[in-house]
C-alpha positions in Angstrom: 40.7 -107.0 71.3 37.9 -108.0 73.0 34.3 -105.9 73.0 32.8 -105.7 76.4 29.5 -106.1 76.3 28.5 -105.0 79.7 26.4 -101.5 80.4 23.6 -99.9 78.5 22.6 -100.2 74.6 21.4 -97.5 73.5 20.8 -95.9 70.5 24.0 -93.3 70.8 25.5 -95.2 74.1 29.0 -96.2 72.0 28.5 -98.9 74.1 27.0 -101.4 71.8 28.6 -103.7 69.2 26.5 -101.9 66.7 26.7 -98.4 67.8 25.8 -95.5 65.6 28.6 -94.3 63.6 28.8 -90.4 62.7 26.6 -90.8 59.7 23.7 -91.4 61.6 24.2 -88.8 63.8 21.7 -86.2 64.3 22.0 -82.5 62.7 20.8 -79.8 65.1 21.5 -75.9 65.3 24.5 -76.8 67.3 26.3 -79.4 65.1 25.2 -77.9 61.7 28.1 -76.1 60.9 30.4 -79.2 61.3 28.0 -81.1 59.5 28.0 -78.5 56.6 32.2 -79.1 56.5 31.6 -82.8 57.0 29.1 -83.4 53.9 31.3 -80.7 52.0 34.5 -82.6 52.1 32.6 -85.7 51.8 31.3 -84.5 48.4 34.9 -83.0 47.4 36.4 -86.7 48.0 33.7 -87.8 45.6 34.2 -85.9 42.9 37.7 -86.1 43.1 36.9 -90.2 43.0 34.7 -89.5 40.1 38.1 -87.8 37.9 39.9 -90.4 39.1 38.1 -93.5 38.1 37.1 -91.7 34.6 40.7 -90.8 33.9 41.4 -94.4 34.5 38.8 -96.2 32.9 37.8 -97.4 35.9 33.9 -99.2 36.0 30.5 -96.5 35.1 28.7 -98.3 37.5 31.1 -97.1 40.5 31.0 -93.5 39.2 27.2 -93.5 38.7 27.1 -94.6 42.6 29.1 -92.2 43.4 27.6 -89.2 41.6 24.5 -90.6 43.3 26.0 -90.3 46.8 27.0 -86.6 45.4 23.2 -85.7 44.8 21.8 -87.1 47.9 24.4 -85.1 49.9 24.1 -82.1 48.1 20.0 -82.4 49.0 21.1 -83.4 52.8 23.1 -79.9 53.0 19.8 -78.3 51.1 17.6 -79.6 53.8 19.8 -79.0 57.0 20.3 -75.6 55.7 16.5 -74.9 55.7 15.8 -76.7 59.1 19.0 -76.0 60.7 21.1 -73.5 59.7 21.1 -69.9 60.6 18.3 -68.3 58.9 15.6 -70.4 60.0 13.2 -68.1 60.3 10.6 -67.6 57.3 10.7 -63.9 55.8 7.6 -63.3 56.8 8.0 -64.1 60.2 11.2 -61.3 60.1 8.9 -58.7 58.6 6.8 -59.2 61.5 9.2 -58.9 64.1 11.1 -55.8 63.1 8.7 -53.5 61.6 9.5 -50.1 63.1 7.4 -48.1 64.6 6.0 -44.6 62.7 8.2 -41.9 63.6 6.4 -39.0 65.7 6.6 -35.6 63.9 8.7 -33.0 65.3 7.7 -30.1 66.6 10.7 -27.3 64.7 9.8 -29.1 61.4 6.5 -28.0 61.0 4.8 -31.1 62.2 6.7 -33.2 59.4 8.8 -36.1 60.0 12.4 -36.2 58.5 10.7 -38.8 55.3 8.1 -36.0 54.8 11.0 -33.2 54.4 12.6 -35.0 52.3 10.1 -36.2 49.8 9.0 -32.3 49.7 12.5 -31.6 49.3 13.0 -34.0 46.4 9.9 -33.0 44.6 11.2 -29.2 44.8 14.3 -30.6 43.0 12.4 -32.5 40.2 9.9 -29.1 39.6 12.8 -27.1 39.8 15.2 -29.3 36.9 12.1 -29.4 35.0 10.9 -25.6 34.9 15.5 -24.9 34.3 14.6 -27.6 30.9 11.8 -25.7 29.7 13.4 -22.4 30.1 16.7 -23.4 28.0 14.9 -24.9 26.2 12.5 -21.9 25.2 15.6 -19.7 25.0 17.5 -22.4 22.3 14.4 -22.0 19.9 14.1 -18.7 17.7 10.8 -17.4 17.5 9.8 -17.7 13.6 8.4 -14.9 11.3 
């Protein structure tokens, strides 16, 4: 089969004896997830090589390249998923963006807003518990003569 050699080479054209193979293809927001699956399964098939050639005596060399090829994929996935994947946004930057606003107090509630009532109601709780502790416990003790 003959390559035509005609048209445009460009870096991704297809068009080129030499084109660009997948590997070298470009990870963006819009190709990350396949690109997660593809390193994924690329890594699997590794270390299922790995097993393989160590169950079969097979050369240290070839397992220590491809134990090599497991790291640098593992810190490709690292590195997409920190530039490209879906939370790409630093947590500060989220904290800025979605702080709520201070909620208005009502007017029926005594000027307090719902968080107010409820820390008031809590505390009421705790003093309450408290003074029910003392008092058993006062009652549980005899006075002595």
């Amino acid at each position: 089969m003959a390559v035509n050699e005609q048209g445009h080479y460009g870096k991704y054209s297809g068009n080129s004896r030499h084109s660009y193979n997948h590997a070298h293809t470009r990870v963006t927001a819009g190709n990350y997830e396949a690109t997660k699956r593809d390193d994924e399964a690329h890594m699997d098939y590794l270390k299922r090589d790995v097993l393989y050639d160590d169950h079969h005596g097979h050369s240290d060399e070839k397992m220590t390249a491809d134990e090599k090829h497991i790291s640098k994929l593992a810190g490709d996935l690292k590195y997409d998923e920190k530039h490209h994947g879906p939370a790409k946004t630093k947590p500060d930057d989220k904290k800025k963006k979605h702080k709520l606003p201070e909620p208005k107090p009502a007017e029926g509630r005594g000027g307090k807003t719902k968080k107010q009532q409820l820390d008031e109601h809590l505390k009421n709780l705790r003093e309450k518990q408290e003074q029910d502790l003392l008092n058993k416990y006062k009652s549980k003790r005899k006075p002595t003569d």
